[in-house]
DSSP file (Angstrom, degrees, kcal/mol; ACC not computed):
  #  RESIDUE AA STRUCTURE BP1 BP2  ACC     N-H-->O    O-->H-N    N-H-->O    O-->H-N    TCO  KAPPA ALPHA  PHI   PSI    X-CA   Y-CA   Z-CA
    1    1 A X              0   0    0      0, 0.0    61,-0.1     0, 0.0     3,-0.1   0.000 360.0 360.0 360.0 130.0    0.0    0.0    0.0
    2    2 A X        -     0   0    0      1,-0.2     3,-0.1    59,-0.1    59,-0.1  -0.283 360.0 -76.7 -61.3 158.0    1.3    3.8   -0.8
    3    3 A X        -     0   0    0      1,-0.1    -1,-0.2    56,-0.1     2,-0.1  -0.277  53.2 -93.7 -38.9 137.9    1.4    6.0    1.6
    4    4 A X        -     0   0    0     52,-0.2     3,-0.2     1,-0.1    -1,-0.1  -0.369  34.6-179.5 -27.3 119.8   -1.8    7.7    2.9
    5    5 A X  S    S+     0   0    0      1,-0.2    -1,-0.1    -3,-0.1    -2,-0.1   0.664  78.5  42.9-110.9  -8.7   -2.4   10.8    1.2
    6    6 A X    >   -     0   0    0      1,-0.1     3,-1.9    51,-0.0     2,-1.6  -0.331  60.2-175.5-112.6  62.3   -5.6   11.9    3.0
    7    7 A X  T 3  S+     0   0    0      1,-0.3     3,-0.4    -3,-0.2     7,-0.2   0.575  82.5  75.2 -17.3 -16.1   -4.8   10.9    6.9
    8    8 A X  T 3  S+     0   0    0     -2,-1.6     6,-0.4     1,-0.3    -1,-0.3   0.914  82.1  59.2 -57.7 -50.6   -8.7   12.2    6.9
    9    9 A X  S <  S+     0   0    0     -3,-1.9    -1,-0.3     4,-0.1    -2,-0.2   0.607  81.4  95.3 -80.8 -12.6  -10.1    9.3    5.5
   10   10 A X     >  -     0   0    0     -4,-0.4     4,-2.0    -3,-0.4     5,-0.0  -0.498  67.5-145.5 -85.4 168.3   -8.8    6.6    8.4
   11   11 A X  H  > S+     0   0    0      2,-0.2     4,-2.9     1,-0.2    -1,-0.2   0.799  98.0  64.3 -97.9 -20.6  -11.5    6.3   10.6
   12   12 A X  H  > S+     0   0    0      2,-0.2     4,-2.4     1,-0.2     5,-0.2   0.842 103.8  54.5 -58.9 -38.3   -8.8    5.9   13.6
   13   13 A X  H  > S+     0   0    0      2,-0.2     4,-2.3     3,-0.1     5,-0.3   0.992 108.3  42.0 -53.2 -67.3   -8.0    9.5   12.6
   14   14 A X  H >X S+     0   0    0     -4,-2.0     4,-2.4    -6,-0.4     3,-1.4   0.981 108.7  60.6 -54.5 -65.4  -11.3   11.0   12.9
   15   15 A X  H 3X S+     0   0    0     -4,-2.9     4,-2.2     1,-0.2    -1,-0.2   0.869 113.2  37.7 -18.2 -53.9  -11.9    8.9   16.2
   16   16 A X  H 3X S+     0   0    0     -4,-2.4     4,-1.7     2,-0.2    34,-0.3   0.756 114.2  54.9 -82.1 -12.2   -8.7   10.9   17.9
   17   17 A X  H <X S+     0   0    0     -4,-2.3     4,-1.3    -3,-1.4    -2,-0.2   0.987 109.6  47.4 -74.0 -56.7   -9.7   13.9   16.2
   18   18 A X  H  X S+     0   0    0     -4,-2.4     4,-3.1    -5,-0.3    -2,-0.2   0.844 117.8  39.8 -52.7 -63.2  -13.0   13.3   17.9
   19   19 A X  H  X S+     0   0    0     -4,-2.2     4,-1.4    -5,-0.3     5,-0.3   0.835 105.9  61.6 -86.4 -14.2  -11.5   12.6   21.4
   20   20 A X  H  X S+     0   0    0     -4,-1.7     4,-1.6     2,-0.2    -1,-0.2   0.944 102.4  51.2 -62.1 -35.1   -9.0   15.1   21.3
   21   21 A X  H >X S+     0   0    0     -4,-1.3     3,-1.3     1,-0.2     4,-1.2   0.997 115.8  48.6 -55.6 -53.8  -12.1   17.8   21.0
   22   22 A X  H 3X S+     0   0    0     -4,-3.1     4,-1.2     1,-0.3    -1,-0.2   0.646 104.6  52.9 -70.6  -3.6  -13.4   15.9   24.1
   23   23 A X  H 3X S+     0   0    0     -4,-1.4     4,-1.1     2,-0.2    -1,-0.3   0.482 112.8  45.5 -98.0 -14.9  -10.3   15.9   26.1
   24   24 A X  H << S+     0   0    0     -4,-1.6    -2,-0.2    -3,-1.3    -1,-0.2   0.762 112.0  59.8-104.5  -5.6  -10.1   19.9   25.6
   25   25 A X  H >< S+     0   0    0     -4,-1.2     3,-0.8    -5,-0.1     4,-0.3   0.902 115.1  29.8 -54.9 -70.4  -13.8   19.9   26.5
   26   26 A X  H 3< S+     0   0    0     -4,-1.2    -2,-0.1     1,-0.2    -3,-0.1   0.736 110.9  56.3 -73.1 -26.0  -13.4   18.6   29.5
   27   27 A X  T >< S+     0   0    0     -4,-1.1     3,-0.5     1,-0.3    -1,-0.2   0.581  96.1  75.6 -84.4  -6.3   -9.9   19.6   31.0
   28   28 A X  T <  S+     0   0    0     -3,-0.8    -1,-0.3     1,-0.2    -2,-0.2   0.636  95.0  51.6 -79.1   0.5  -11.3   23.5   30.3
   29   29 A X  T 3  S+     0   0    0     -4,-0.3    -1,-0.2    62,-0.0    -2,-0.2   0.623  86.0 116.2 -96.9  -7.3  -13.6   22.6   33.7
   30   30 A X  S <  S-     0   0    0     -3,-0.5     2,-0.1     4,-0.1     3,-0.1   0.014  87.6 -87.6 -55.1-163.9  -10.2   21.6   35.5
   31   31 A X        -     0   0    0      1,-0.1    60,-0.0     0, 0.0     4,-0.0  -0.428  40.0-115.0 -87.9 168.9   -9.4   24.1   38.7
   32   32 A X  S >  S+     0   0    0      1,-0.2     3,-2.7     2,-0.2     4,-0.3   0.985 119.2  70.3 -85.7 -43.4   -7.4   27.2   37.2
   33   33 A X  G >  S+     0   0    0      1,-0.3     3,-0.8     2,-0.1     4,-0.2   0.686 101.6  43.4  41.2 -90.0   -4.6   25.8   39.4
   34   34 A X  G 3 >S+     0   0    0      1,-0.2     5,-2.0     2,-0.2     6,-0.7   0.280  82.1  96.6 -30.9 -23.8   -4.5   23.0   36.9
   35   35 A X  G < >S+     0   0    0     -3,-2.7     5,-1.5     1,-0.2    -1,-0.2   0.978 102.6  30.5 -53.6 -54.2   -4.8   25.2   33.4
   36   36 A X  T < 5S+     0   0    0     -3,-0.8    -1,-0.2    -4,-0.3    -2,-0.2   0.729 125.8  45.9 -74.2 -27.7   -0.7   24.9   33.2
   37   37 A X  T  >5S-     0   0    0     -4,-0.2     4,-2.7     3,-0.1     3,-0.3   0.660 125.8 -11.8 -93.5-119.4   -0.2   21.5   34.9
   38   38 A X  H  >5S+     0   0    0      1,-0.3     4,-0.5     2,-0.2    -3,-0.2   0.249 125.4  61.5 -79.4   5.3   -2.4   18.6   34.0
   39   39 A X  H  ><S+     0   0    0     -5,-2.0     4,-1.7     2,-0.1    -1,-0.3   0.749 109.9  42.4 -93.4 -43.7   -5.0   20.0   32.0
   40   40 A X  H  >XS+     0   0    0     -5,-1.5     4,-2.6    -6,-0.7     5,-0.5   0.951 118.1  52.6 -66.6 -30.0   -2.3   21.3   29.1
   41   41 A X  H >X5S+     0   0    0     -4,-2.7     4,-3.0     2,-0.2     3,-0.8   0.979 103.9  51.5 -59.2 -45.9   -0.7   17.9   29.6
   42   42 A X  H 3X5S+     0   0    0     -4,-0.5     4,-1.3     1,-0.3    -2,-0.2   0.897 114.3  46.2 -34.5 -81.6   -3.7   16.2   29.1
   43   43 A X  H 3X5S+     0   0    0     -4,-1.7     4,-0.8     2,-0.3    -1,-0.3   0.379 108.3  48.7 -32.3 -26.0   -4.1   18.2   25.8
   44   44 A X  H <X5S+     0   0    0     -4,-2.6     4,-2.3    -3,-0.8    -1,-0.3   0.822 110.2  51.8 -85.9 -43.4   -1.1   18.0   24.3
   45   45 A X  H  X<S+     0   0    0     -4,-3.0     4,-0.5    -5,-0.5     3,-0.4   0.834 112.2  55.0 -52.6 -31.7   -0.9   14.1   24.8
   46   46 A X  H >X S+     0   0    0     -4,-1.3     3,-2.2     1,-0.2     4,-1.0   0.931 109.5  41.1  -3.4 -85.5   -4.3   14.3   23.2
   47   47 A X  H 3< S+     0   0    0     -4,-0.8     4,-0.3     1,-0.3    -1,-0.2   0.686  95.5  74.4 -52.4 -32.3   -3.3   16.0   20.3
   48   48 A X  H 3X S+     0   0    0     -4,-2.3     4,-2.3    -3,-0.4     5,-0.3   0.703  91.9  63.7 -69.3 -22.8   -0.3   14.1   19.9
   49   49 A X  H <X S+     0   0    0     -3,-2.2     4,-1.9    -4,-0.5    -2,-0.2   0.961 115.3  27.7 -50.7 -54.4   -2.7   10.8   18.5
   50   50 A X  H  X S+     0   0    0     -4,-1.0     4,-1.4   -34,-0.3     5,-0.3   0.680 118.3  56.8 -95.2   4.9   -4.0   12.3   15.8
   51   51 A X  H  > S+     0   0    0     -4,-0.3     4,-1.6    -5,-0.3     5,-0.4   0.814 108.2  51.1 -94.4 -20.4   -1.1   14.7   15.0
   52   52 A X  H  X S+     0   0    0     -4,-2.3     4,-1.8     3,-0.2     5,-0.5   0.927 110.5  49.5 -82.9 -32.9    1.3   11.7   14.8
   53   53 A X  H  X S+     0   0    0     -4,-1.9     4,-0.6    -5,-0.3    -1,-0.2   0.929 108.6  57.3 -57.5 -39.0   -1.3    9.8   12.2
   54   54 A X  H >X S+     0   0    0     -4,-1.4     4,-1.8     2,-0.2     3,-0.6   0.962 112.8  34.5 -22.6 -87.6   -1.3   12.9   10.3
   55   55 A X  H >< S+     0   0    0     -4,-1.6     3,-1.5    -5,-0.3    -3,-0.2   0.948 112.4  62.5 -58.4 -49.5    2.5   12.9    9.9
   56   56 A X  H >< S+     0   0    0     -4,-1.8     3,-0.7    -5,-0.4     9,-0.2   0.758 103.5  47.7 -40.5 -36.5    2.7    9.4    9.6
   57   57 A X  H << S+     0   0    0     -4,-0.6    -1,-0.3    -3,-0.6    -2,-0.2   0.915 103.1  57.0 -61.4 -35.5    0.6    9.2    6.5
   58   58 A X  T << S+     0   0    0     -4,-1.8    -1,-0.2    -3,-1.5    -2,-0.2   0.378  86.2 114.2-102.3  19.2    2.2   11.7    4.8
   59   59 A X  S <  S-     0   0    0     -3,-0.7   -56,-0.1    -4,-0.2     3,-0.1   0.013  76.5-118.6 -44.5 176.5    5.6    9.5    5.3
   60   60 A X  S    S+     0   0    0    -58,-0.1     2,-0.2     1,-0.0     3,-0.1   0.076  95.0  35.7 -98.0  11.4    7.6    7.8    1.7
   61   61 A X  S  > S-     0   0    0      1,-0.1     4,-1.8   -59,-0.1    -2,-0.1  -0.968  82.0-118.8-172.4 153.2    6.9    3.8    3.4
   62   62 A X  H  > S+     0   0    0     -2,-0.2     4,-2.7     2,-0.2    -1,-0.1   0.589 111.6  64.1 -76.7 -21.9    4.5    2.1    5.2
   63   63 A X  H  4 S+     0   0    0      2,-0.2     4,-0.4     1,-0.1    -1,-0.2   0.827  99.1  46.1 -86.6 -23.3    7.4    1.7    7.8
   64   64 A X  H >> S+     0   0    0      2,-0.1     3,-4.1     3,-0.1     4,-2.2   0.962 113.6  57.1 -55.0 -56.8    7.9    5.0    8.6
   65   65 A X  H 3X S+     0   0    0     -4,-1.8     4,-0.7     1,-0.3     3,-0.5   0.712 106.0  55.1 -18.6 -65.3    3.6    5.1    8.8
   66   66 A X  H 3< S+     0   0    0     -4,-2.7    -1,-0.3     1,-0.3    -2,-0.1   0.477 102.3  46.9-110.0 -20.0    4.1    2.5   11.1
   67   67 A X  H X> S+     0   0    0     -3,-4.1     4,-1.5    -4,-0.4     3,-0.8   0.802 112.8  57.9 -91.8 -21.7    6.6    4.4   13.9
   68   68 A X  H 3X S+     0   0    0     -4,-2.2     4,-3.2    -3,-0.5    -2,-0.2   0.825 107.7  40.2 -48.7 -34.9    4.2    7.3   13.7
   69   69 A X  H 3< S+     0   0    0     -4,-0.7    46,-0.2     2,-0.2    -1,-0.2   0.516 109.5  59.1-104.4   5.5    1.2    5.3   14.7
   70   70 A X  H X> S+     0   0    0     -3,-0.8     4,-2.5     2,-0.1     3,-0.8   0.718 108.9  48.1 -84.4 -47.1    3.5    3.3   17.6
   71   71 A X  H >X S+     0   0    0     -4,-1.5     4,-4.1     1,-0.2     3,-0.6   0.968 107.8  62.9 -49.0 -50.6    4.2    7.3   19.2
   72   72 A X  H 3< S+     0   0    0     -4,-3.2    -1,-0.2     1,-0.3    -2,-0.1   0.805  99.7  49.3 -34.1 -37.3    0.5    7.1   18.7
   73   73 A X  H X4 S+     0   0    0     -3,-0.8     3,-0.9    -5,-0.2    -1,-0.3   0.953 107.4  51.1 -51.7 -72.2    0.4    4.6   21.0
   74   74 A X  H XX S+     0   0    0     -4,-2.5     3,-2.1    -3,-0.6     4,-1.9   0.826 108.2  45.9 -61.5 -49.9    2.0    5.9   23.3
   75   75 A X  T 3< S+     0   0    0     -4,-4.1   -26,-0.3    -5,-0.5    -1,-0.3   0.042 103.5  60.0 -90.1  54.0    0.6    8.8   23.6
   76   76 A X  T <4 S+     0   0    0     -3,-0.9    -1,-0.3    -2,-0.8    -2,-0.2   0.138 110.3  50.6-155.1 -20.4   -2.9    7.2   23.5
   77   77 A X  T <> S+     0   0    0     -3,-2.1     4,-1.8     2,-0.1     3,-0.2   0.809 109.4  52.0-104.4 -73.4   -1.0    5.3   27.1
   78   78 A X  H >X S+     0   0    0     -4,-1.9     3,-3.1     1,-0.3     4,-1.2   0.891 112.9  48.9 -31.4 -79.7    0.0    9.2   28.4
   79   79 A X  H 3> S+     0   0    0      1,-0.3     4,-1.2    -4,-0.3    -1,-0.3   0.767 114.0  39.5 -43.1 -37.2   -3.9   10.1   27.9
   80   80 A X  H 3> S+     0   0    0     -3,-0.2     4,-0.6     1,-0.2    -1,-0.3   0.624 109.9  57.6 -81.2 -10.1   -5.3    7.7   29.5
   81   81 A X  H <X S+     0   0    0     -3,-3.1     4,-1.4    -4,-1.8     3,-0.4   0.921 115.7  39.8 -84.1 -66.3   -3.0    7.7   32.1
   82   82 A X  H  X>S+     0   0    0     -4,-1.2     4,-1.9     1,-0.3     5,-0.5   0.638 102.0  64.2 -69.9 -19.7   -3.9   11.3   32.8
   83   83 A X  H  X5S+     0   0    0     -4,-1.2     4,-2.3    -5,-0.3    -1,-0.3   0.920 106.4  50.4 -77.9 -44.4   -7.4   11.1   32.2
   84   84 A X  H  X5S+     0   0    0     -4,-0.6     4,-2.6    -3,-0.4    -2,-0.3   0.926 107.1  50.6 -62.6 -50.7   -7.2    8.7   35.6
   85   85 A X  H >X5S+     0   0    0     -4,-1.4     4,-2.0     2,-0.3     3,-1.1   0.993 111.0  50.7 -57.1 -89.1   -5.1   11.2   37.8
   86   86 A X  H 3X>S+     0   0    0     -4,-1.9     5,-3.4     1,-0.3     6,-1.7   0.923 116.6  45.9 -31.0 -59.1   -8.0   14.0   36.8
   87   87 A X  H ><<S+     0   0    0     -4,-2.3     3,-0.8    -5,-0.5    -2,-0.3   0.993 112.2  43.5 -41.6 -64.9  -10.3   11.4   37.9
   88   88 A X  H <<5S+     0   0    0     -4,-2.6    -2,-0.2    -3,-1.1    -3,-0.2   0.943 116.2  50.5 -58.6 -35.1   -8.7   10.3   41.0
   89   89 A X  H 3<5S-     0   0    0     -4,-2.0    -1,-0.2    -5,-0.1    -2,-0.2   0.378 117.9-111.6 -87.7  -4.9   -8.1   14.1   41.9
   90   90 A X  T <<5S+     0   0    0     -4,-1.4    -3,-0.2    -3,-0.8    -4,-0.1   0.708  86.7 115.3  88.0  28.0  -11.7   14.9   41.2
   91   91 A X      < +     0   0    0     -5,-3.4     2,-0.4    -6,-0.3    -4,-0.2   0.692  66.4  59.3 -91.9   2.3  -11.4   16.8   38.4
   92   92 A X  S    S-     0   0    0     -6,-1.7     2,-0.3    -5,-0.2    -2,-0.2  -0.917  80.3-122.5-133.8 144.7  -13.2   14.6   36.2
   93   93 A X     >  -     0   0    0     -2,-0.4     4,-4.0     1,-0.1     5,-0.4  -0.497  21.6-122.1 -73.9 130.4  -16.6   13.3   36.4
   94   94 A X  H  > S+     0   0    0     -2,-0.3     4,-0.9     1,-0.2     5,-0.2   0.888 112.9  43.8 -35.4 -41.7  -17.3    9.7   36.6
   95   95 A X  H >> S+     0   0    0      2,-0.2     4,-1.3     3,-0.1     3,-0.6   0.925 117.1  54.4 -78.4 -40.8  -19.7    9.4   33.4
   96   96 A X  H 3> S+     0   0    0      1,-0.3     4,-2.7     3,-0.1     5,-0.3   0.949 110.0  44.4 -75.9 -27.6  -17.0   11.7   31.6
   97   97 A X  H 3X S+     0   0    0     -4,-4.0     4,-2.3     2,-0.2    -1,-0.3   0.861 110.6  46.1 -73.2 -20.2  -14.1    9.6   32.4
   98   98 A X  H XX S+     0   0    0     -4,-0.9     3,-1.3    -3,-0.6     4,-1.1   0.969 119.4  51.4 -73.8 -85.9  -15.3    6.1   31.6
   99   99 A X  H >X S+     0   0    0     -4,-1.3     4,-1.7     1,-0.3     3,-0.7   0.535 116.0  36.6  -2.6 -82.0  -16.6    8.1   28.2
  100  100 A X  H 3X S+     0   0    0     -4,-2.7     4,-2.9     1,-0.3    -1,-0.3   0.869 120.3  49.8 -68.4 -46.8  -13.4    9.7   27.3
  101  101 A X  H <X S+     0   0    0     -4,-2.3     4,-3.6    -3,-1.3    -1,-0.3   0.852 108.6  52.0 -76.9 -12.4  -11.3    6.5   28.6
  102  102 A X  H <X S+     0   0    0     -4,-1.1     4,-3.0    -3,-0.7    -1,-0.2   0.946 106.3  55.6 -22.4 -70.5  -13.4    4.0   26.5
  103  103 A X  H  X S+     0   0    0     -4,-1.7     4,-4.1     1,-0.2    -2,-0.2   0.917 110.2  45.6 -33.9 -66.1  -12.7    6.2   23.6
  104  104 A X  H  X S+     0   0    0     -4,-2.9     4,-2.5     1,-0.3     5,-0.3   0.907 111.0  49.2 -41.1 -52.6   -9.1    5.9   24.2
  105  105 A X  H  X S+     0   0    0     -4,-3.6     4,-1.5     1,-0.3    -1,-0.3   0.935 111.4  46.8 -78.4 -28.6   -8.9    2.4   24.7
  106  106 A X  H  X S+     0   0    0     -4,-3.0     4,-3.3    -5,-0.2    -1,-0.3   0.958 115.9  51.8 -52.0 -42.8  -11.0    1.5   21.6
  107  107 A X  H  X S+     0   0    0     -4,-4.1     4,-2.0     1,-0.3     5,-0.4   0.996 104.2  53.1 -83.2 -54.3   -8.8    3.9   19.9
  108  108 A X  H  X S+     0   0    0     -4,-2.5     4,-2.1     2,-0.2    -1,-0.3   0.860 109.2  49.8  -2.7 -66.8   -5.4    2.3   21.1
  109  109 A X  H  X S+     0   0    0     -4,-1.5     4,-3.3    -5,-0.3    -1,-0.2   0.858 108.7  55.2 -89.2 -30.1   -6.5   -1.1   19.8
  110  110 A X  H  X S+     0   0    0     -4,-3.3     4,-1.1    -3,-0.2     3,-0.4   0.968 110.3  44.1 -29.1 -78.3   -7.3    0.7   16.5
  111  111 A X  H  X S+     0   0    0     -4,-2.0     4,-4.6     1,-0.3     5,-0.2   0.868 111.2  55.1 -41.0 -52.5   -3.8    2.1   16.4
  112  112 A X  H  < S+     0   0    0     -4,-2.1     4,-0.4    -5,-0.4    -1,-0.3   0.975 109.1  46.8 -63.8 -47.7   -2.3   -1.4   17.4
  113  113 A X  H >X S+     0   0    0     -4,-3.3     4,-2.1    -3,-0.4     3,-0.7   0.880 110.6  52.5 -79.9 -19.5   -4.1   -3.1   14.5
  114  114 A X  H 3X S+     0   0    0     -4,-1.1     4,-4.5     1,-0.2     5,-0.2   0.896 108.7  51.4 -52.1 -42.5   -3.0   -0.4   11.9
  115  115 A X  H 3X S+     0   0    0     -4,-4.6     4,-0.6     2,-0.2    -1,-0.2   0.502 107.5  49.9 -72.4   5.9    0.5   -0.8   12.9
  116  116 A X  H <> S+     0   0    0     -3,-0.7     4,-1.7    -4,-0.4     5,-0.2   0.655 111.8  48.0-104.5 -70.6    0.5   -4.5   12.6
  117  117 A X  H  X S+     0   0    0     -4,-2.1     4,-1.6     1,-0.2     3,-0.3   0.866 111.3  56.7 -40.7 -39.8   -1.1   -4.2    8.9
  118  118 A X  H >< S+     0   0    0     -4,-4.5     3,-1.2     1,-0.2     4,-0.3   0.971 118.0  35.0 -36.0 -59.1    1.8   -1.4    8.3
  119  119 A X  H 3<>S+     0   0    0     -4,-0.6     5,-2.6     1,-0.3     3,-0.5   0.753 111.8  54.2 -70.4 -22.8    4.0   -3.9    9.1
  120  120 A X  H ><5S+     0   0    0     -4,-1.7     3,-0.6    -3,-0.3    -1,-0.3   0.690 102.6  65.4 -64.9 -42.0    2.6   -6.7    7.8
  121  121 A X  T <<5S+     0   0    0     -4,-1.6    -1,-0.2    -3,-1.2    -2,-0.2   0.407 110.2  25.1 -86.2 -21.4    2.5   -5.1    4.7
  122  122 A X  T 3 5S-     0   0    0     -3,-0.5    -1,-0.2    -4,-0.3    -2,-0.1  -0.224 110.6-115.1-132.6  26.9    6.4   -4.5    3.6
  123  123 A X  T < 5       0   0    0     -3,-0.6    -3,-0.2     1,-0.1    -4,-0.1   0.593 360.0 360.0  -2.9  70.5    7.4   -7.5    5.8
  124  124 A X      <       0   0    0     -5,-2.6    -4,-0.2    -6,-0.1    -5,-0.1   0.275 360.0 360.0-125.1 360.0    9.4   -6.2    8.4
């Protein structure tokens, strides 16, 4: 497979595009205390899902694609990680955290099965 040339069209893209809007929806309630701390962390790791599928499409090899969408990963670990801390610390509502970490973790296992077709795909 060439390279992605619309990162739009995967549907794992729209998903993190999707949760990233709800993770900056929701960390805007954090204490103002919080604006600088764990609510911009929250938000970048956020951002970093769908900004690393973005650049990862628009790689020359399905194997570069495919170390884009492991940092995806990772920061898909970070969010969810943080989304529990806001939780434990009572910034985050019960219904909105199950919600938001759901998301993640569907969108995680997304990621995890693109990067095995990447790889799968050039056989490395």
């Amino acid at each position: 497979m060439p390279p992605m040339s619309d990162y739009r069209n995967l549907d794992v893209w729209r998903r993190a595009h999707g949760l990233t809007v709800g993770v900056y929806s929701a960390t805007s309630t954090y204490p103002v205390g919080e604006r600088f701390g764990l609510a911009t962390q929250t938000r970048r790791a956020a951002v970093s899902i769908p900004s690393n599928i973005a650049e990862g499409a628009g790689r020359d090899s399905d194997r570069d694609f495919a170390r884009f969408v492991a940092m995806a990963v990772g920061s898909s670990n970070e969010t969810e990680y943080q989304l529990l801390l806001a939780h434990e610390l009572g910034y985050l509502a019960t219904k909105e955290f199950e919600a938001l970490s759901r998301e993640v973790v569907e969108i995680r296992s997304m990621l995890i099965a693109l990067r095995q077709w990447l790889k799968g795909s050039n056989g490395t």
